[in-house]
C-alpha positions, -999 to 999 in steps of 0.1 A, spaced: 832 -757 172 856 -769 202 838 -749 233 875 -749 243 887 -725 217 857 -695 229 872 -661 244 838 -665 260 856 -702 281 887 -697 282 906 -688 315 912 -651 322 949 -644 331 938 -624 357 924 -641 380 942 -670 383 943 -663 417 906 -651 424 903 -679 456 931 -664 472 925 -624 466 918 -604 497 878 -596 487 888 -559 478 912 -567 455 883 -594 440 860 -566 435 880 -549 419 895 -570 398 856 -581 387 849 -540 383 878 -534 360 868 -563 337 834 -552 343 846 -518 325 859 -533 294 818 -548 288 808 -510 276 836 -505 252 827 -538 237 794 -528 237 804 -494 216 827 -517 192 797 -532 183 771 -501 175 778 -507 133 761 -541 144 736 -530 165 722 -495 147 709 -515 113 694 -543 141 677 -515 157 659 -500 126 647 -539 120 634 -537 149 616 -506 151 596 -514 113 588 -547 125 567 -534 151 556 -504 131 544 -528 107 522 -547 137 546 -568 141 564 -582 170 600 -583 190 606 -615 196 637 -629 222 653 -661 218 677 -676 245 684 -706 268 699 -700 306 712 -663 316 704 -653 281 669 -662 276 661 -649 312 680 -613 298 655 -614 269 626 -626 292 636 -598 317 633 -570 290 607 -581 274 584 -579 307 593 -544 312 580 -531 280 546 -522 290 553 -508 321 579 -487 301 561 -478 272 524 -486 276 529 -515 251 503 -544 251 522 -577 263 520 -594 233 544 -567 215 578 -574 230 577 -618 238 606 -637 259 610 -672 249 633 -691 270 640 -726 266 620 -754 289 596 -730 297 586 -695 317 594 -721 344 631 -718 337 633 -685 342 635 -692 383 647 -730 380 674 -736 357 662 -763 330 698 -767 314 693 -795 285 663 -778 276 692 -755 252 702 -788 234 665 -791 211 664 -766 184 631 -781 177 615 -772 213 623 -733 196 608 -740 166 574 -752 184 579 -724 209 579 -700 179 550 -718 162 529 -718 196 529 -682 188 524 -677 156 555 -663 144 552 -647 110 571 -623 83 561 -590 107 583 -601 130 618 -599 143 635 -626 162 661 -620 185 685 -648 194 707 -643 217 736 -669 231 767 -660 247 785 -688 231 772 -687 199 762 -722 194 733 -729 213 711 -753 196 680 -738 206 690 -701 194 701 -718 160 668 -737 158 648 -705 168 665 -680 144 665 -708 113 623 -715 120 617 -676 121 638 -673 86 616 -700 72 585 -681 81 596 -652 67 605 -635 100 635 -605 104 665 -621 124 690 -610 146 717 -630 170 737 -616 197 768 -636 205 802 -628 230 824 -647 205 838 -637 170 823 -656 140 796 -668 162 779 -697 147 744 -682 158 757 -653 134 754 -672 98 719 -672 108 710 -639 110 697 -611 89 719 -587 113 742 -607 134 757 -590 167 791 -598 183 801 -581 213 836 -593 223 835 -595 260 864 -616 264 873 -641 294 853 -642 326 864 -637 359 851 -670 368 862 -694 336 830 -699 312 803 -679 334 789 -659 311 761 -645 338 789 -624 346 808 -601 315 788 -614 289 754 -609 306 761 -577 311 767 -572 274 736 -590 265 718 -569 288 732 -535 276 724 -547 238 691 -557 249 681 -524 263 694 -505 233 673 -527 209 643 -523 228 643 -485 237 660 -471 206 630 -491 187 603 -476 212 621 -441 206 615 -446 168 580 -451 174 577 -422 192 570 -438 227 596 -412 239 592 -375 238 626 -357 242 636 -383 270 608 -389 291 586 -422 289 553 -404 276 535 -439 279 545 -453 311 513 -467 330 509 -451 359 509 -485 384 520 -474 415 526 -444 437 560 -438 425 548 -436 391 520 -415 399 545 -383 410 570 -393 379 537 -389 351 530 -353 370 565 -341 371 571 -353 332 540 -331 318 554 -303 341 589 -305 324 575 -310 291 552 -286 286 562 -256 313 531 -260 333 525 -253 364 520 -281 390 481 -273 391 477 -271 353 493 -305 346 471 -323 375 441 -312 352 451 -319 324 465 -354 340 427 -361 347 413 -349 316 433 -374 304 427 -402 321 461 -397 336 483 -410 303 511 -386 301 513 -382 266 477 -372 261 480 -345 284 517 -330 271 498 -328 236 466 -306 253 490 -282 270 518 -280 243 488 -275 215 461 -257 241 439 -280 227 408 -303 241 418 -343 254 396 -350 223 415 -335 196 446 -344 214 436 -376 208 428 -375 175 467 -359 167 481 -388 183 461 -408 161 473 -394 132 505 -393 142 508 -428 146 519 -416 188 542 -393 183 542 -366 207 566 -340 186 545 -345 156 512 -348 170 519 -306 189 524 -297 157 496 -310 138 
């Protein structure tokens, strides 16, 4: 496919003139285009929604979520897939980044590393990908060799598949269980897709991701009942979530916050159910984590 012909590279009408705008009028020129990345984004929630459920089995199946990219794309995938645990109390290996030429790339740019599709293949193989998981490969192009390599190794080993492209009939897309295309259109700056199409990436990422923790009930109404409690900051957030879920006052959640070991969800459960942190426990178990169902029990 001629690069040439890509919404994704070819030049935006509107900014023919970006070196000689007045910097207001730049900015906001880049924030109107900058508008059009979320209706995209919503043109493409058929493509997404059937991704998401993928996603969400794979994982409740042991299995894993799996990002594929090269350049801004890979680092998108990279980015989200480090900020699992901290959101949702997931163990690292869950949600993987795999970015081509290495975790190195992520702060040095490592750009013929996206020409192998058999540096993806190894990468996969390096960790074990098998028929639990789901691979994500996302390119804003379409055609990167490493995505195509990654997504066709992860077919062969039995592995779910999904692509996210910025370019109709996206060549990434033929090798896909559920292919994604989010039309984002020219860039501001011809062919830098950090800007527009990043954004998309990012926006699709973050729905994949959280809608599949949602699913498996790492989310109860819409607080983040398994965020680890790192830092200060989180500390007072854990607190103020058991107060809103359950009613409590702000001395009866601290308890049951230490009872608890300070994991939010335990706690919610022993207030909602007025029951002891070991049979809340033992809900959650049987509810595979989910808050809702485990109250209930």
């Amino acid at each position: 496919m001629d690069l040439s012909t890509l919404g994704t590279e070819t030049r935006n009408e509107r900014t023919t003139d970006l070196d000689r705008m007045p910097i207001d009028e730049l900015l906001a020129v880049m924030n109107a285009e900058d508008q059009s990345v979320a209706l995209a984004v919503r043109d493409a929630l058929p493509q997404i929604a059937p991704a998401v459920e993928a996603a969400a089995d794979s994982l409740r199946r042991g299995g894993r979520l799996i990002y594929v990219g090269s350049g801004t794309s890979g680092r998108l995938g990279l980015l989200d897939a480090v900020e699992c645990p901290p959101t949702f109390g997931t163990p690292p290996e869950q949600v993987v980044g795999l970015l081509s030429g290495g975790p190195n790339a992520f702060a040095v740019a490592v750009e013929g590393a996206e020409d192998q599709p058999s540096a993806a293949a190894a990468d996969l193989d390096e960790i074990a990908v098998n028929e639990r998981d789901i691979v994500v490969g996302l390119a804003a192009s379409g055609r990167t060799p490493y995505v195509i390599g990654g997504l066709r190794h992860a077919a062969s080993r039995g592995a779910a598949t999904v692509s996210v492209a910025c370019n109709r009939d996206a060549i990434i897309s033929r090798y896909a269980d559920f292919p994604i295309e989010v039309l984002t259109g020219p860039e501001v700056l011809t062919g830098s897709t950090r800007l527009k199409a990043g954004t998309a990436q990012k926006m699709v990422c973050n729905m994949l991701s959280t809608a599949a923790m949602v699913r498996l009930g790492k989310v109860y109404g819409n607080l983040m009942v398994d965020v680890k409690a790192s830092n200060e900051k989180l500390v007072d957030r854990i607190h103020r979530m058991v107060v809103q879920a359950t009613g409590a006052d702000s001395e009866a959640a601290a308890e049951a916050l230490r009872k608890a070991d300070g994991h939010a969800k335990t706690a919610i459960v022993m207030l909602s159910a007025g029951t002891t942190r070991e049979d809340a426990l033992r809900r959650l178990d049987e509810a595979d984590g989910d808050t809702r169902l485990a109250i209930h029990l």
